[in-house]
N, C-alpha and C positions, 0 to 999 in steps of 0.2 A: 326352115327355121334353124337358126344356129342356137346352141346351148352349151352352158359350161357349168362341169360339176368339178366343186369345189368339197373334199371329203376326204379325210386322213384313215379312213377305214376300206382298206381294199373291197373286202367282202359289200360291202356296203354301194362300193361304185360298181360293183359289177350287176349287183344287183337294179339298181339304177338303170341300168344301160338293157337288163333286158326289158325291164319296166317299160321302159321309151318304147323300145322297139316294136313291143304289143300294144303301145297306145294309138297307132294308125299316124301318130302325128308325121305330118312331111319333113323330115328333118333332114337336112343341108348336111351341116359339121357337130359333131356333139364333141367337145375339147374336154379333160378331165387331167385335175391336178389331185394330189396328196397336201401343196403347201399352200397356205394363206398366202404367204409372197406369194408365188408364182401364181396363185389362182387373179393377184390385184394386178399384178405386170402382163399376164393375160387377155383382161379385161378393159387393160391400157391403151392396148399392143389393137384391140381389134374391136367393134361391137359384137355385141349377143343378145338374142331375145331374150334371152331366161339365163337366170346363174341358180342352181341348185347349190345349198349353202348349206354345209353341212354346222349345226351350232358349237359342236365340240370340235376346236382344232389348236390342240395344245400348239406353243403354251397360250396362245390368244385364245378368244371366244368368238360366234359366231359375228354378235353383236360389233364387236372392235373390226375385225373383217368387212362389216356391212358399213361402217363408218371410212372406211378407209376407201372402199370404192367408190363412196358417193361423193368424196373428194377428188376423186379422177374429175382433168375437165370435160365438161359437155357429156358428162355419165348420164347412158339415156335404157338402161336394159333393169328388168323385172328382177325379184329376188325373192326366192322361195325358200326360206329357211327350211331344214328337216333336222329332226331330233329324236334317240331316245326317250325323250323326256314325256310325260305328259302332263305338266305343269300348267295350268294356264294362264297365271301371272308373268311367267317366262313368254309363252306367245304371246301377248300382250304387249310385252317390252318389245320385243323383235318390231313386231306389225308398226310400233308408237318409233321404233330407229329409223322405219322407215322400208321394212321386207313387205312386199304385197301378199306374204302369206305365209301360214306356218304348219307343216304339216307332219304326223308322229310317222316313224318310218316305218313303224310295224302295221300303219293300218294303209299304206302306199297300193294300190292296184293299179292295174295298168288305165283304168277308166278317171279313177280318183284323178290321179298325176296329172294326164290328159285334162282334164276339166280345172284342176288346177292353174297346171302351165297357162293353157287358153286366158281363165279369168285374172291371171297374175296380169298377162303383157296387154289385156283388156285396161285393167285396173290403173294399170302405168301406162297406159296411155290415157287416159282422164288423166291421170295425175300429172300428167304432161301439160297438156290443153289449158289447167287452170293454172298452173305455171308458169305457164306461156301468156295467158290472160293476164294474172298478176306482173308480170315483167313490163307487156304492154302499159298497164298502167299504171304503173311504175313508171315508166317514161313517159306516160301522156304529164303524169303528179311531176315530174326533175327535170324535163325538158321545154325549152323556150319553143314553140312551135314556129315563129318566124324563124329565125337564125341556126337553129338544130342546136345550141349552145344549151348547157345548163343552167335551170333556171332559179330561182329566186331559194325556193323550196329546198332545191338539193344543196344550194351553198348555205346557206343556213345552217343546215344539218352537215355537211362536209367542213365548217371550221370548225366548230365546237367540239369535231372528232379531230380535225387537225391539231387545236390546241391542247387535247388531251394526250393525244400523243408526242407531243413536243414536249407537254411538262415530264411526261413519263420518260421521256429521251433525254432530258435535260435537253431540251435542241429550240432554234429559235425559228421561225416563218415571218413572212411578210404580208400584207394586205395591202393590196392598190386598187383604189377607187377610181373609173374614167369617166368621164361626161364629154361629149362632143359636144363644141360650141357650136352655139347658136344653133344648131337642130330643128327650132322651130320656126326660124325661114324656109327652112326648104320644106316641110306641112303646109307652110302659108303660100308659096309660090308657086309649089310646083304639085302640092297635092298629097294625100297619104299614101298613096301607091307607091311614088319615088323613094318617098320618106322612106318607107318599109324595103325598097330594092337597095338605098343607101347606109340601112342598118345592116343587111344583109351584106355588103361589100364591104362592112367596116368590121364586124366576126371573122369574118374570112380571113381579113389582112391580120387581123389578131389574131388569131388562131397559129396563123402561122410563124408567130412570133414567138409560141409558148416553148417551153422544155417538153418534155416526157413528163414527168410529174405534175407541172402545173397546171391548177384548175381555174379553167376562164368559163364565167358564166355572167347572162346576162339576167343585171338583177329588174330589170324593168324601163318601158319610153328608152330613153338615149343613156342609160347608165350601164354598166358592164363593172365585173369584179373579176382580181386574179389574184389567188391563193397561191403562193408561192412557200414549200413545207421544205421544211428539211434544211436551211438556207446554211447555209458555212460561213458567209461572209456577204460584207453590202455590194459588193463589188457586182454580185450573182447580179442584185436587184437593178443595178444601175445598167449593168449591160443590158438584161430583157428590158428595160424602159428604152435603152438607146435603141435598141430593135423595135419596139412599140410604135416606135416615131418616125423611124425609116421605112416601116410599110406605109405608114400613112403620107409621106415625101407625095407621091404620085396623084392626080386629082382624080374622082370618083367620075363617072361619064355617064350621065342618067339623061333620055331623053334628049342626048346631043349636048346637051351642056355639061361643061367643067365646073363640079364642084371641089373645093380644096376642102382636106379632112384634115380638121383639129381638132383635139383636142385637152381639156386640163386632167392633171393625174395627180392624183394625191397618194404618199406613201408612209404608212404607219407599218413597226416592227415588234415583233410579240417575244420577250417579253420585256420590251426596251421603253415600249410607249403605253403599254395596259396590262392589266391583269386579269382580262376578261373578254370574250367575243362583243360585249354591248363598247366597253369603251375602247375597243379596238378598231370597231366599226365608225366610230365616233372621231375618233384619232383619226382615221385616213378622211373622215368627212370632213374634218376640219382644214387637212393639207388638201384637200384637191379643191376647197374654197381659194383659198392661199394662191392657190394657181390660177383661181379664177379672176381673184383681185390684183393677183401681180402682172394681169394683162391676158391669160388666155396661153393655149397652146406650149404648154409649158410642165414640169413637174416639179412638185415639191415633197419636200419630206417634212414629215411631223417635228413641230416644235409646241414647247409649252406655251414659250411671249405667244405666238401666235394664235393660240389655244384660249388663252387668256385673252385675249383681244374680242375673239367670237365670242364668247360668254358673255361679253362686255356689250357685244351689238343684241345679240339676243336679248337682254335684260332690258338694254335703249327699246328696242321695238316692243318686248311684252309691257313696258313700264311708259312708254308714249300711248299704246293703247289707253291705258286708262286718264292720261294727262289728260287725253280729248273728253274724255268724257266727268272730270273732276276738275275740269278748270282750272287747270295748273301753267297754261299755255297764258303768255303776254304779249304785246306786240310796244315795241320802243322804236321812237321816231331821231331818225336825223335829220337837222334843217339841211335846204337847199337856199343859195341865197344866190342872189344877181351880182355876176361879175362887179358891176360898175357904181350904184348903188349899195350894194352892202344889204338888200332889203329882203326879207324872207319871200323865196316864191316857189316854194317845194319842199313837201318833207319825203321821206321812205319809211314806210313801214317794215320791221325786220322785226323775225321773231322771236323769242326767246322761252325757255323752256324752266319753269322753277319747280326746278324737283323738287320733292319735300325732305329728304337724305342729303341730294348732290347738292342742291344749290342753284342760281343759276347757270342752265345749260346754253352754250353756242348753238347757233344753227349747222355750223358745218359738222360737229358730233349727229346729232339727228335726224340733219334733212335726208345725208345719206340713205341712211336706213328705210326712212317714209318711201324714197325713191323705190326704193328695192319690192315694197310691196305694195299693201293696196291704200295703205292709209296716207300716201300722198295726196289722194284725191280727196279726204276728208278733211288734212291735215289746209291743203289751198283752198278750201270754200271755206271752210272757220276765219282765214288768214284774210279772204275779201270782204267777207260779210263784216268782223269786228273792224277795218282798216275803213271800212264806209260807213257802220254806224259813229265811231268816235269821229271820223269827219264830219258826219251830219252834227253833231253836237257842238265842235269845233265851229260850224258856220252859222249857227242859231246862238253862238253865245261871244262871239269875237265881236270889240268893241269897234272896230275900222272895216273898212270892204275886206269886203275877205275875197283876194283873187287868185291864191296860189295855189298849188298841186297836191295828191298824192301821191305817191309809186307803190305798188304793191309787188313782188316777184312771184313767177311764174315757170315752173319747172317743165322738161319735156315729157315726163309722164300726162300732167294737165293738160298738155296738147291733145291729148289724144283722148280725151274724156268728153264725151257727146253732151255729156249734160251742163257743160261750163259757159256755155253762150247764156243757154235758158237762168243759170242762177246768178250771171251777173249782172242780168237783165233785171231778174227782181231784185240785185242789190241796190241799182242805182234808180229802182222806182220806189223801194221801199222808205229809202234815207234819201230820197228827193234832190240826187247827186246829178248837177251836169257833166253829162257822159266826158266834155272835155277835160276835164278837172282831175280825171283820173287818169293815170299812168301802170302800164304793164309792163314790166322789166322782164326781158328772158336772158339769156347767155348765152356767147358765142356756141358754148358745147350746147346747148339746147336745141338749136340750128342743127347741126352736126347729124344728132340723134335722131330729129324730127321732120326728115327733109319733106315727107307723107304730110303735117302739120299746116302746109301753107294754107288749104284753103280755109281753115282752124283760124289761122291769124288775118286771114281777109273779112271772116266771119269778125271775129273780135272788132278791127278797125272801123265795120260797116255798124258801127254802135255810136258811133263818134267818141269812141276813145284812146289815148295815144300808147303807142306801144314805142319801146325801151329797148336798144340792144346793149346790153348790159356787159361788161367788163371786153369793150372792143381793143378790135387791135395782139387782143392773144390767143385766136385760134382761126374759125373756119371760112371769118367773111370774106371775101374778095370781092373786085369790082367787078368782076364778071355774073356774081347773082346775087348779090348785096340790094342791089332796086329791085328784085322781082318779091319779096319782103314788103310788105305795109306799114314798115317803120316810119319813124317820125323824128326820134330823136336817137342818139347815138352817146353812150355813155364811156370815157375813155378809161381806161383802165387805171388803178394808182400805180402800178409799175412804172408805166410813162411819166411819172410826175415827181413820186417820191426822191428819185435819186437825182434830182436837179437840184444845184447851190447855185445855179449862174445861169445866163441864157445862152452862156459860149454850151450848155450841156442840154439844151430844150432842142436839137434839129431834129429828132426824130419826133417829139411831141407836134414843133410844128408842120410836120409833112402827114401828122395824121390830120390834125385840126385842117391842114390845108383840105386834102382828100375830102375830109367829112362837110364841110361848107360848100365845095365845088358843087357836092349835090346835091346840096340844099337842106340838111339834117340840120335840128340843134343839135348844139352841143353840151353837156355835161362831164364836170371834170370832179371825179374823183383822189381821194387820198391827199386833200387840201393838210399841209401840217404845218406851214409855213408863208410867213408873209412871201418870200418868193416867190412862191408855189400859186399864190394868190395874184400876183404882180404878174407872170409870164404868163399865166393860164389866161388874164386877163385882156394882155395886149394880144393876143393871138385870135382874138374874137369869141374864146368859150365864153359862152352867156349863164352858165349857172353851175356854181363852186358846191363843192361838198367834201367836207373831212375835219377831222379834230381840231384843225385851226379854228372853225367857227363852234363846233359841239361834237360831243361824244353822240350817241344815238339814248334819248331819253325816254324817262315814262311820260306818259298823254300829257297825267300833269304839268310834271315838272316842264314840259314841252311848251304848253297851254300858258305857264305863270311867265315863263323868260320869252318867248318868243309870240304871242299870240294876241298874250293880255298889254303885255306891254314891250318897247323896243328895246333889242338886247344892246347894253352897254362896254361889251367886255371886246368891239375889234378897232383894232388900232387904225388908224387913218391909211388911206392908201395910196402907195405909192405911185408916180406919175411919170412916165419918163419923156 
């Protein structure tokens, strides 16, 4: 056993030492100082089972001495206070600093001491053990068990100390929010095992990107956080991001296959962009959205426009929730009319949104948002079910045959909704619609997203109703898997049409209408504005016009009063060439 007495009274360590020596104990080294310093530089310097501590050691106290060693790092050795004193609020205090024991020096035997020493380095080691316990779970509570990174728990608790200390510094920190796209393809493909080896590869690359200081911790699924304290300038922030990106450069290799790793980073600065952990948390939530909308793979830094824009969609989706359920939702019709003829044989239903504040809202403010969560699927069964009962009413009440279309549109999320065959089924039994009469419009980007979808749109077709490729010609069709689609009709984009004053400026319109006749689609031509527009679209074989030149897109009524009940008067004769 090593021991070190620590006692500024000669008489006192001698005493000491013969004490030991009659106590039987095995003792190794027994070390003996006069000064508090050298007894702590000692204790630095080497382990000891036991430090015998004497409480009076001008000009410090025993207590200041026992605080000081218990500040050495990895201080693992027993402390037996001895005193004069016979106080016992004084041992008290000692035993509560943290001494495993305190004992008067006049009542010292050599048996006493013995039984002491023993029950002190007994004692300290329990005190070890639960110590040790508590540290363990301490890290079971701050650490991520997949990744060894910290977790949700300890960043939490580590900004709130970081921002305290920064006010107190006058000093400014950074918060960067990461998400790895799309993450949950690779759950869906290849499994949670991979998932979990490829989170585990993307910590690692991070990890190795940090400073010394910085804390990366994974706050939960595919999201990670890194507290960057103490910041001098942005330049810090921009470089550890340039690094962020360069580990990820290389693809991850799970299972034989290459995955590429990206992801969006959002970067809020304290105290530039908040005044607080919630809205600093918030701040970088909002820029690593910003990265997600500005395309992915990418970083951004906090801005307020942009800030302001999310509050803006948040408020769209919490305040459409209730549209659907308070019937604030319309749906306005634009005609379809026959190239050749002039005679109504299609309308589109498009929706609109009347807020009770805003006013009416566009679809493309809203539909977005629907997209994003779950009330697209709510939002497209209200949109077929009222677009088929007002037709049903439309054909019980119209003075002439009634032989023209609806269109309704149809996003790539509803592709993917198991239940949209079954409810369109009872739309068109309910309101006693032939299946041909109705039209589904999707868009090229639809396609794009939903390539899983097809047997979705064979299912739809096998209803006998006609499906709509909607704004063609500006993105994903080709002729190379355009017919493997159950399309029917092919809708042309107004881009192609709008910027025509002449037919010397219609070749690329006609090489689409060519294309789309070749095999065998109709055709509809959108963004009609102009008798031109009406004249070229017509000699080129489009069989049915649509755009402001015949109507804006109306209410049922006003749709019903000019075009239904009776023949609209308002198009000019057609030109003939």
């Amino acid at each position: 056993m090593d021991l070190l007495i620590i006692d500024d009274d000669t008489v006192d360590r001698m005493s000491a030492l013969r004490t030991l020596k009659a106590s039987g104990l095995q003792l190794e080294t027994v070390d003996q100082t006069a000064s508090a310093e050298e007894g702590v530089a000692l204790a630095t310097a080497r382990h000891y089972d036991a430090i015998l501590l004497d409480y009076q050691l001008p000009p410090a106290n025993g207590i200041e001495v026992l605080q000081a060693l218990r500040r050495i790092p990895r201080f693992s050795t027993a402390v037996l206070m001895l005193s004069h004193s016979h106080d016992e609020a004084l041992a008290l205090q000692c035993v509560e600093a943290g001494a495993q024991d305190f004992l008067m020096k006049s009542e010292v035997t050599a048996i006493r001491l013995k039984r002491a020493i023993l029950m002190a380095t007994e004692r300290y080691q329990l005190e070890q053990k639960v110590r040790e316990s508590h540290e363990q779970m301490r890290r079971l509570a701050e650490e991520d068990s997949l990744t060894g990174l910290s977790n949700r728990y300890y960043f939490d608790r580590a900004l709130n100390e970081a921002i305290f200390w920064a006010d107190a510094h006058h000093k400014s920190l950074a918060l960067l929010l990461l998400d790895l796209d799309k993450f949950k393809d690779i759950n869906d493909t290849l499994g949670h095992v991979a998932g979990d080896q490829f989170l585990q590869m993307v910590a690692q690359r991070l990890k190795s990107s940090m400073r010394k200081d910085d804390e990366l911790c994974r706050l939960g699924g595919d999201e990670f956080a890194v507290l960057v304290p103490d910041l001098s300038s942005v330049d810090e922030v921009e470089a550890l991001v340039a690094r962020i990106f360069a580990a990820m450069t290389a693809p991850a290799v799970i299972e034989q296959q290459e995955l590429a790793i990206t992801l969006s980073l959002g970067v809020a600065m304290y105290p530039d962009c908040a005044d607080d952990t919630v809205e600093l948390m918030k701040c970088a939530d909002v820029a690593m959205y910003r990265a997600k909308a500005m395309g992915r793979n990418q970083a951004q830094f906090y801005s307020r426009h942009f800030h302001d824009q999310v509050e803006s969609r948040i408020r769209i989706e919490q305040d459409l929730k209730k549209a659907l359920d308070q019937d604030q939702l319309v749906l306005f019709y634009q005609p379809q009319v026959d190239a050749r003829s002039m005679a109504l044989v299609g309308v589109e239903a498009l929706i609109r949104w009347d807020h009770p504040d805003i006013g009416l809202i566009p679809p493309d403010e809203f539909i977005p948002v629907a997209e994003e969560s779950d009330l697209i699927h709510e939002l497209g069964q209200w949109v077929l079910d009222r677009a088929c009962q007002q037709f049903s009413e439309w054909r019980q009440t119209s003075p002439k045959p009634f032989t023209f279309s609806i269109a309704a549109n149809l996003s790539a999320r509803q592709l993917k909704d198991t239940g949209l065959v079954d409810h369109l089924t009872q739309c068109l039994n309910r309101y006693q619609i032939p299946a041909n009469q109705l039209e589904l419009e999707l868009t090229e980007s639809s396609l794009e997203s939903s390539l899983a979808a097809l047997d979705m749109l064979k299912s739809l077709s096998s209803l006998g109703v006609n499906l709509a490729l909607d704004d063609f010609g500006t993105g994903y069709s080709s002729l190379a898997h355009l017919k493997e689609y159950p399309f029917n009709i092919l809708k042309i984009d107004k881009a192609f049409v709008q910027h025509i004053e002449s037919e010397d400026q219609a070749s690329l319109l006609k090489a689409i209408c060519s294309f789309a006749h070749s095999l065998g689609y109709e055709t509809v031509a959108e963004g009609i504005e102009t008798a031109v527009h009406r004249d070229i679209c017509a000699d080129l074989g489009v069989k049915r016009l649509q755009g402001y030149f015949f109507s804006r897109p109306l209410p049922a009524s006003e749709l019903e009063a000019r075009w239904i009940q009776s023949s609209p008067s308002i198009l000019p004769p057609m030109k003939r060439h």
